[in-house]
C-alpha positions as CSV (number, residue, x, y, z in Angstrom):
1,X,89.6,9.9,45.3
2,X,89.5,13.7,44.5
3,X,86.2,13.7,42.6
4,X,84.9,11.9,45.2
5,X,86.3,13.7,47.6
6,X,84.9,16.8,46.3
7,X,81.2,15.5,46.7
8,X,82.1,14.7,50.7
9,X,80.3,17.5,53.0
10,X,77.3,19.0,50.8
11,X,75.1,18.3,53.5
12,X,77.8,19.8,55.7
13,X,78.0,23.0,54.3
14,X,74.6,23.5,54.2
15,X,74.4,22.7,58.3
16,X,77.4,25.1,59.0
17,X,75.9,27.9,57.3
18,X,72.3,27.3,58.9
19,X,73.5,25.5,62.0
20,X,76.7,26.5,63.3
21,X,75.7,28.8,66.1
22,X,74.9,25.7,67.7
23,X,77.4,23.4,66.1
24,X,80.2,24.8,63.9
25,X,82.4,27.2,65.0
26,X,80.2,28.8,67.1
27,X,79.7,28.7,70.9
28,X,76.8,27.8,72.1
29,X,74.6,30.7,73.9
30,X,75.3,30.2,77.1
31,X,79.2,29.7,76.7
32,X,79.2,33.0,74.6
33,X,81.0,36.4,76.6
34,X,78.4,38.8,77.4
35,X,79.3,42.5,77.5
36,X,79.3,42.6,81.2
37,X,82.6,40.1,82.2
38,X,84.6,42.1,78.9
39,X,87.8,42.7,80.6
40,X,89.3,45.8,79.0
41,X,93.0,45.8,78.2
42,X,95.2,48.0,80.1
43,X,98.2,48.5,78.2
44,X,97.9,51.8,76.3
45,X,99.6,51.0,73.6
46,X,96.6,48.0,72.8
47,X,93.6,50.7,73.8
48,X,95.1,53.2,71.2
49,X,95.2,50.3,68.8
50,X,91.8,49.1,69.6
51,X,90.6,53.1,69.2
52,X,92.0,53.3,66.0
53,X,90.5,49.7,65.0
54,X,86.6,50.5,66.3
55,X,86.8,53.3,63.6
56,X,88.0,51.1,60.8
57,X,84.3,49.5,60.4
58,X,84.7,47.2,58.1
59,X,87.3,44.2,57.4
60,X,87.3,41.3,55.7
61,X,88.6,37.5,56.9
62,X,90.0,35.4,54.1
63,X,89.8,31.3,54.7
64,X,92.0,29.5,52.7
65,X,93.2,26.0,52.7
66,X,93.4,22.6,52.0
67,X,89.6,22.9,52.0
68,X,89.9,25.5,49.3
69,X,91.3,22.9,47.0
70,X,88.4,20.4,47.5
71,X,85.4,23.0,47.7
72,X,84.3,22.3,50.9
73,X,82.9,23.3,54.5
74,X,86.6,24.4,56.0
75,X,88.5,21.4,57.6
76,X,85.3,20.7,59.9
77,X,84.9,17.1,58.2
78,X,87.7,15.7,60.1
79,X,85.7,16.0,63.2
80,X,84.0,13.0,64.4
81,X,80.3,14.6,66.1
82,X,77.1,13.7,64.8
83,X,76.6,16.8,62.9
84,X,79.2,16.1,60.2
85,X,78.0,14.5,57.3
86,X,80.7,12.8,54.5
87,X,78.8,12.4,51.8
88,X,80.7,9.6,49.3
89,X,82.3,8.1,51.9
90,X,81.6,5.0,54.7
91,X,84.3,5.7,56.3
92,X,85.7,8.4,58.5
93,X,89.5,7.0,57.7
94,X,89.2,7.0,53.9
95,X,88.0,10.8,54.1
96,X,90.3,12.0,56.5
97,X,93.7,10.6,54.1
98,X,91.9,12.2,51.1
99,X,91.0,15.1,53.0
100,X,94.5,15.6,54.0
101,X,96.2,14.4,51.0
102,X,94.2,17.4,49.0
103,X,98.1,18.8,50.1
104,X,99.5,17.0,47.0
105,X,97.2,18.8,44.7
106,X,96.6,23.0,46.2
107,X,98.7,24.7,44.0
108,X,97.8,28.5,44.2
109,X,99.2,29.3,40.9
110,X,96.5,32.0,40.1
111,X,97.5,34.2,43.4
112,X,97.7,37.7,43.0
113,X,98.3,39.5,46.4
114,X,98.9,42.8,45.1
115,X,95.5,42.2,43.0
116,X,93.8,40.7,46.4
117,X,94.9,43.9,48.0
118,X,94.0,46.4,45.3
119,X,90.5,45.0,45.4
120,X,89.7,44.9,49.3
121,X,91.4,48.3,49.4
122,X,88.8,49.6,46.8
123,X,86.1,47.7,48.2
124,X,86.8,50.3,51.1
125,X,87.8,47.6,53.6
126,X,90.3,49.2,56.0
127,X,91.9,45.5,58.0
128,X,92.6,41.8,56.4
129,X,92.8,38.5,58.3
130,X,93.9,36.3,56.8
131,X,94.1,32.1,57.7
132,X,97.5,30.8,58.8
133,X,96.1,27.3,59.6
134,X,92.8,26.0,60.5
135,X,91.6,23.6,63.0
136,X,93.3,20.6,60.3
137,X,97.0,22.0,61.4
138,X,97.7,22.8,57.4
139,X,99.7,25.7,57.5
140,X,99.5,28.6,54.7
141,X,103.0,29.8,56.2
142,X,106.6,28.4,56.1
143,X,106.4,27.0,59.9
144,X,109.5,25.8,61.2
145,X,107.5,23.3,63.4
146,X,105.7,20.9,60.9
147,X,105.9,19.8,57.6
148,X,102.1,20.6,57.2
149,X,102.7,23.0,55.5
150,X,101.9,25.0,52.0
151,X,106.3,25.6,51.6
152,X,106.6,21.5,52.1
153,X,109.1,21.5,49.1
154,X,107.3,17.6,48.2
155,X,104.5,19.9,47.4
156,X,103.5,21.3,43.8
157,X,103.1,24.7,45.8
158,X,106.5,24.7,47.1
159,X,107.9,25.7,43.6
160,X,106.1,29.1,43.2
161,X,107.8,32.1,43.1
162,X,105.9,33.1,46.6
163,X,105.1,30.1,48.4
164,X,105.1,31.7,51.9
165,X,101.3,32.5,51.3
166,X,100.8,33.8,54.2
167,X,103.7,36.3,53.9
168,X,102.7,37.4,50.3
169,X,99.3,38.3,51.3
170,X,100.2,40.5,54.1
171,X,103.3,42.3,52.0
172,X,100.7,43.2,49.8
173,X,98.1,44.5,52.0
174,X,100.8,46.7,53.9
175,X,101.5,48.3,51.1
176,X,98.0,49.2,49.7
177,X,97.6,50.7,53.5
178,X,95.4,48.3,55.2
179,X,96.0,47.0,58.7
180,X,96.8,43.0,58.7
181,X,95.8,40.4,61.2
182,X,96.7,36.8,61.6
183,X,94.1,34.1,62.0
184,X,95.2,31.2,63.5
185,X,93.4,28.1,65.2
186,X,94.7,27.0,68.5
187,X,93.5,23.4,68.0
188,X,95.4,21.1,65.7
189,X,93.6,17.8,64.6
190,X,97.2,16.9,62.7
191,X,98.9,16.9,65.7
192,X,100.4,14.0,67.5
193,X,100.1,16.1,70.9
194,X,96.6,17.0,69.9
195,X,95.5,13.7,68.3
196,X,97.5,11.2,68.9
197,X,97.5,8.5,66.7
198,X,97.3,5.7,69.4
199,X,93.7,6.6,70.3
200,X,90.9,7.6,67.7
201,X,89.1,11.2,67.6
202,X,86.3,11.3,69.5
203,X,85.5,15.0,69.0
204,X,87.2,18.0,68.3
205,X,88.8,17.8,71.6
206,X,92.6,15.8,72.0
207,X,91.8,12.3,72.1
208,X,93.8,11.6,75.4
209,X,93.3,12.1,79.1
210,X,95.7,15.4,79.5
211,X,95.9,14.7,83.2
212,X,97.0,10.9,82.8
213,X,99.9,12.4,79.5
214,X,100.9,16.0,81.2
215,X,104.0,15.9,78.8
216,X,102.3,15.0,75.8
217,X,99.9,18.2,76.3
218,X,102.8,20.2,77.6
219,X,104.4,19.5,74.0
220,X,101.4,20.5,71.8
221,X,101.2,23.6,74.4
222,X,104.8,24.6,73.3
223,X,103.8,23.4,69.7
224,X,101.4,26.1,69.9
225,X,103.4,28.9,71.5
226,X,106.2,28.3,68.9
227,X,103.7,29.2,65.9
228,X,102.6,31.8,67.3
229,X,105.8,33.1,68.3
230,X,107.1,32.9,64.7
231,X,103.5,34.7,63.1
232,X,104.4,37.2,65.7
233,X,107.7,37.7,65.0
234,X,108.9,36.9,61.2
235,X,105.9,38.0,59.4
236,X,106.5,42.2,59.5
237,X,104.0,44.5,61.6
238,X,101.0,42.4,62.9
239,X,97.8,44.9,64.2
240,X,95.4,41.7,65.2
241,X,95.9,38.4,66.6
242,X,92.8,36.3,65.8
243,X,92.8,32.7,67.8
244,X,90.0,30.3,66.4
245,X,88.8,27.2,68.1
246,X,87.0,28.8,71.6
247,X,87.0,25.1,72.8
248,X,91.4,25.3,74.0
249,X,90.9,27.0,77.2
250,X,92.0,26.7,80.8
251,X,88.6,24.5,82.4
252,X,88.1,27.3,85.2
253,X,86.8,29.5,82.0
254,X,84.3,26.9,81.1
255,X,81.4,27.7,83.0
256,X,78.7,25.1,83.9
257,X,80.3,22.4,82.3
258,X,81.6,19.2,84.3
259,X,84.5,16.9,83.8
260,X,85.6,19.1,81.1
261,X,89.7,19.0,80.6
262,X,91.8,21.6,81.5
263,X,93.3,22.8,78.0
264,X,95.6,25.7,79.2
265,X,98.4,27.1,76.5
266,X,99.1,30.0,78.8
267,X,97.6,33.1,76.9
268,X,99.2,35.1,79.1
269,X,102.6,34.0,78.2
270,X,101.0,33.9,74.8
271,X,100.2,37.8,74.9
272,X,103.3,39.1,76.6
273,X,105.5,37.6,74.3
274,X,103.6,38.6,71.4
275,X,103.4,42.6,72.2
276,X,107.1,42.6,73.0
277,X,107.7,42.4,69.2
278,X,104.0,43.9,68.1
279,X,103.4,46.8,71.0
280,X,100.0,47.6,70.7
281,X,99.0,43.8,69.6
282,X,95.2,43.1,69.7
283,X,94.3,39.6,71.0
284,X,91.2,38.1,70.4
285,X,90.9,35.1,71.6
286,X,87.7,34.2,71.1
287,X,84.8,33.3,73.6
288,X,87.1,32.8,76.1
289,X,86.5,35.6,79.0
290,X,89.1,37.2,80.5
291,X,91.9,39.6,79.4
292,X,92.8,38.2,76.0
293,X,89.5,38.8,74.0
294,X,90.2,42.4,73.3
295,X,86.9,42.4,70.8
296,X,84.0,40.0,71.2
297,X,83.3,38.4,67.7
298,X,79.7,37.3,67.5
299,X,79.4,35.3,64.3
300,X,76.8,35.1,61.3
301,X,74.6,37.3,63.4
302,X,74.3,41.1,64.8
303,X,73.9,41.7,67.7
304,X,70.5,43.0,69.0
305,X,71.4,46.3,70.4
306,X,74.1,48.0,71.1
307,X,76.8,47.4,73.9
308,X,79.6,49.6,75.5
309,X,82.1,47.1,74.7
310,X,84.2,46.8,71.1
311,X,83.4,44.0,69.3
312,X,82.8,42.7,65.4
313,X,80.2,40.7,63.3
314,X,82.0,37.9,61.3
315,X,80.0,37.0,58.6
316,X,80.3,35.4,55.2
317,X,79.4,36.8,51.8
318,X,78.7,33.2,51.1
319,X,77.0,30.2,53.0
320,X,80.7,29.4,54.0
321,X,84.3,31.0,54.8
322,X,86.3,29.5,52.2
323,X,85.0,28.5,48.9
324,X,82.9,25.7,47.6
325,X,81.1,25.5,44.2
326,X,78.4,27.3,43.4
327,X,78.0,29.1,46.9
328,X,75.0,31.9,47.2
329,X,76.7,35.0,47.4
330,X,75.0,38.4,49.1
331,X,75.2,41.4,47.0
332,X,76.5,44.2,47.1
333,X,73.2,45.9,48.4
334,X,73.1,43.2,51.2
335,X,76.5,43.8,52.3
336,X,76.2,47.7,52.3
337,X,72.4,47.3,54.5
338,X,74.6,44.7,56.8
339,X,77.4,46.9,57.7
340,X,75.1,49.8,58.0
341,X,72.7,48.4,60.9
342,X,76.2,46.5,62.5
343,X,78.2,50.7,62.6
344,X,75.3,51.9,63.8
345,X,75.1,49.6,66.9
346,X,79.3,50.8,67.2
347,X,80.3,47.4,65.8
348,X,82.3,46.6,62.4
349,X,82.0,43.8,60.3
350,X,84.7,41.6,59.2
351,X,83.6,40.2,55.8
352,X,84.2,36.5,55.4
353,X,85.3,35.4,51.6
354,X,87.5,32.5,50.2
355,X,89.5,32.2,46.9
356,X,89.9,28.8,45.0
357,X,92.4,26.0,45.0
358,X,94.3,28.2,42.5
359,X,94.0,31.6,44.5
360,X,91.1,33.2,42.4
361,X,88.4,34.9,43.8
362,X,84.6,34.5,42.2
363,X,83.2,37.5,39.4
364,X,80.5,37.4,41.9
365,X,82.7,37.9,44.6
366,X,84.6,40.6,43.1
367,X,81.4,42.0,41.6
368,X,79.8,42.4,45.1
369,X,82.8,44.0,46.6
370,X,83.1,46.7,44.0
371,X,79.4,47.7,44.7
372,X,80.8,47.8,48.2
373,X,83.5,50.2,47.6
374,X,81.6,52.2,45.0
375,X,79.1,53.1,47.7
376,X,81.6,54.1,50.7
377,X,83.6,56.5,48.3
378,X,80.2,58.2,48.7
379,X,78.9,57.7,51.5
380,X,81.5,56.4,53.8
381,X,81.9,59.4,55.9
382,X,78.9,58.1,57.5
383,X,80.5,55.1,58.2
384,X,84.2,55.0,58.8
385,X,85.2,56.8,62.5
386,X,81.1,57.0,63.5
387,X,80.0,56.5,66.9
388,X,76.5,55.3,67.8
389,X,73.8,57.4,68.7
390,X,69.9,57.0,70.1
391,X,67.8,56.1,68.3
392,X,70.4,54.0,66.6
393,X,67.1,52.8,64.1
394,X,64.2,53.0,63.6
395,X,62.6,51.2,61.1
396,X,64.4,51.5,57.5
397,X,66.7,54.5,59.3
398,X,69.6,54.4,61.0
399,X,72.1,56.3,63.1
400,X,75.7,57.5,63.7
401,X,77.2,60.2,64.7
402,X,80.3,62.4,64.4
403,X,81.1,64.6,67.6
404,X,78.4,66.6,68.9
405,X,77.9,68.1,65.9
406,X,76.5,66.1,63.0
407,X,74.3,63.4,62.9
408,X,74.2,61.2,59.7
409,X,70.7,59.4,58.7
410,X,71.0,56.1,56.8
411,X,68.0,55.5,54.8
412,X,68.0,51.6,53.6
413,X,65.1,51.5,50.9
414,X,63.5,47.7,51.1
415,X,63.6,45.5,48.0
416,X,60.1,46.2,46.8
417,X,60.2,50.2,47.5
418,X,59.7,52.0,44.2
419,X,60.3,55.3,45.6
420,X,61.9,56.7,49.2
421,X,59.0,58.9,51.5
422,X,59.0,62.6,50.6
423,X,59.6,62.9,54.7
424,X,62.0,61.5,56.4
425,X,62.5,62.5,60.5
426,X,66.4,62.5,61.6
427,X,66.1,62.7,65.6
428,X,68.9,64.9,66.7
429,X,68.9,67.7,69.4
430,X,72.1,69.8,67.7
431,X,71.6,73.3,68.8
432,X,71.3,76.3,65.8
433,X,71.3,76.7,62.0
434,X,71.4,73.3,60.3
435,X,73.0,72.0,57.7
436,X,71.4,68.9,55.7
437,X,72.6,67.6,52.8
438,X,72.9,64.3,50.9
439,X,76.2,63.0,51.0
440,X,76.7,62.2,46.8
441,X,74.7,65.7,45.9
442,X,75.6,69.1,45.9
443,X,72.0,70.0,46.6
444,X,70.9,71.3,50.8
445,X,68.0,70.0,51.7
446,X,65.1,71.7,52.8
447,X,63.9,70.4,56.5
448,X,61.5,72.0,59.6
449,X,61.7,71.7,63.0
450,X,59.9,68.8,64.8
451,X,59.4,67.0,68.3
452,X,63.0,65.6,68.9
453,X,64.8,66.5,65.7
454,X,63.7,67.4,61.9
455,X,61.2,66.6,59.5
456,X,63.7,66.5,56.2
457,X,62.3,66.8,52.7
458,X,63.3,64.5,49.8
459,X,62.3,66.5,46.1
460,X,60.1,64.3,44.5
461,X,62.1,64.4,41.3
462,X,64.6,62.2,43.4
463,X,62.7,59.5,45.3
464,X,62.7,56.9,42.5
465,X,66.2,57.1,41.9
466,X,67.1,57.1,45.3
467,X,65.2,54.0,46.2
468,X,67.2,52.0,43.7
469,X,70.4,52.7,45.9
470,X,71.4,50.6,49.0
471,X,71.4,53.2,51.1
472,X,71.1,56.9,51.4
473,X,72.8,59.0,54.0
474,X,71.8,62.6,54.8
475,X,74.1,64.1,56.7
476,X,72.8,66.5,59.8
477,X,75.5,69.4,61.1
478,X,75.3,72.4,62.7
């Protein structure tokens, strides 16, 4: 069954990576929270949190489960819509007891947390999620509330020195200084009170009238709060909640949809609870307006232009979240030009990347995150505690800002560019002598006065060299 198994969803990978705005994890378009109905948190403990978070920048969000085992598209083949496609299988039963049996064989022997925190550290990632369960219920934490579970001692995993993953991971990260955040999926499609056995799944909603069961919903409801109450309380200092599965909300927050059912787990119980024991707790729970979606999280896309709101581009280095076999990973270059054009629209981008069944990480993985890092230790005073400022781009140059006075431009050479224009015009209006220099040299810059800012000069001794970098930042101060 597992090398069968392990053919099941190519198509489906392929459509989540290309089609989940519409289908995957996504909300579609018109469900999604615009800027305008953000609800900004009061408690100012959270707002000094959230301060101190908009300035990290840059994250990254590690999936890893059952589906890391089998190399596949995340627990999303257990959902019965049309989208899904099983390859190998005629069957949706046969796939989901392989799919879920996978337990009996994800063995993370090869997991390194201090190694995984050493290398997001030096990539110059500042905050790690990481996946407590997905939407399958499989949790990658010692839950006192299922047997589900990666500590399961009838499971090969339950014998390592760390089992807790969960745990291990965010010891580690602690220590190497990077703020931690839980992901966690309110859904759970292992659940009795989600799914219940009687009934089939029809979609990735329970499978039973909640109205004609209130005490079977009431249960998965306190199922719920009970995990979270333990992520919140035995797993050390937690800076970011971050609840998956937009679909579990109360139905008045489901706007122009009819005969939709009325999937409350009481966030604000949820919340209060939480920041007893984590004051200054960011919630996001994602696409669901109101007062617990601290962040918006627009996913696998940036957002067009800036908003006044905080919020975060999840996206994967990959064509999925956690691994599969011979996935198409973005390099280095890609990632640095991505995080550039997302900081200088005020947002930060949470990296998405997945280790193996066995806990190892790709050489492409690793290869693009040390470009990554090699590029902020440079240049990441352009980057890390910015604000946005007008322009924000224009064309291959963009903008942020530090007070009112200095003003960093972000030149991203294209692919095909063989050198980087002798001119390039930072807009600015800082008052007096300027500064200009380019962050990585010792050498000023020579620049004149022009309509709206300064025309800056680039030696042409440099301008080959510099258009084989991923970006190049000349810094503006006065």
């Amino acid at each position: 069954m597992k090398s069968r198994l392990k053919l099941v969803l190519s198509v489906c990978c392929f459509a989540v990576g290309t089609l989940s705005q519409a289908q995957g994890d996504i909300m579609p378009e018109n469900e999604k929270t615009p800027a305008d109905t953000y609800i900004a948190p009061k408690d100012k403990a959270v707002k000094e949190n959230l301060a101190k978070w908009q300035d990290y920048k840059f994250g990254v969000l590690i999936h890893m489960g059952l589906y890391s085992q089998l190399g596949i598209c995340e627990s999303w083949g257990l959902a019965p819509e049309d989208w899904v496609t099983r390859n190998g299988y005629d069957d949706y039963d046969s796939f989901a007891s392989d799919y879920r049996g996978a337990r009996f064989s994800l063995n993370p022997v090869n997991l390194d947390s201090e190694k995984w925190a050493k290398m997001f550290k030096n990539a110059g990632a500042k905050y790690l999620i990481f996946t407590s369960k997905h939407h399958d219920g499989f949790c990658m934490y010692d839950s006192k509330f299922t047997d589900f579970k990666i500590t399961n001692p009838n499971l090969p995993s339950a014998k390592n020195a760390k089992p807790d993953v969960l745990r291990n991971v965010l010891d580690a990260s602690r220590k190497e200084g990077l703020s931690v955040g839980i992901y966690f999926s309110k859904p759970d499609w292992t659940s009795q009170d989600f799914w219940w056995k009687y009934y089939p799944p029809k979609d990735r909603n329970p499978n039973y009238d909640v109205k004609a069961h209130p005490e079977r919903w009431q249960n998965f409801v306190k199922y719920t709060q009970n995990q979270l109450n333990e992520l919140t309380t035995d797993y050390g200092k937690v800076d970011i909640l971050w609840l998956d599965g937009g679909w579990v909300r109360p139905a008045k927050q489901i706007e122009g949809k009819k005969n939709r059912q009325n999937l409350d787990i009481d966030m604000k119980l949820i919340a209060e609870t939480a920041r007893k024991k984590q004051p200054g707790l960011i919630v996001v729970d994602r696409w669901v307006p109101g007062e617990y979606e601290d962040y918006l999280t627009p996913e696998r896309k940036v957002l067009e232009k800036p908003i006044a709101v905080p919020w975060e581009s999840c996206v994967t280095l990959g064509n999925d979240w956690g691994w599969v076999p011979n996935d198409k990973y973005k390099s280095g270059t890609e990632v640095i030009q991505l995080l550039t054009g997302i900081v200088a629209k005020g947002g930060n981008l949470l990296l998405g990347v997945g280790p193996d069944g066995k806990g190892d990480f790709e050489p492409k993985i690793q290869k693009a995150l040390t470009e990554v890092g090699k590029w902020l230790d440079v240049n990441g005073e352009a980057i890390y505690g910015t604000k946005p400022i007008a322009p924000y781009s224009e064309g291959n140059l963009y903008y942020t800002s530090k007070g009112e006075k200095t003003v960093f431009g972000i030149y991203l050479p294209s692919a095909n560019e063989k050198e980087i224009p002798s001119e390039i015009i930072i807009k600015n209006d800082i008052k007096g002598k300027l500064n200009v220099v380019l962050l990585g040299s010792k050498t000023k810059l020579s620049y004149k006065k022009v309509s709206g800012g300064i025309s800056v000069s680039v030696p042409k001794s440099q301008r080959a060299e510099l258009a084989k970098q991923a970006g190049i930042v000349i810094k503006v101060s006065a």
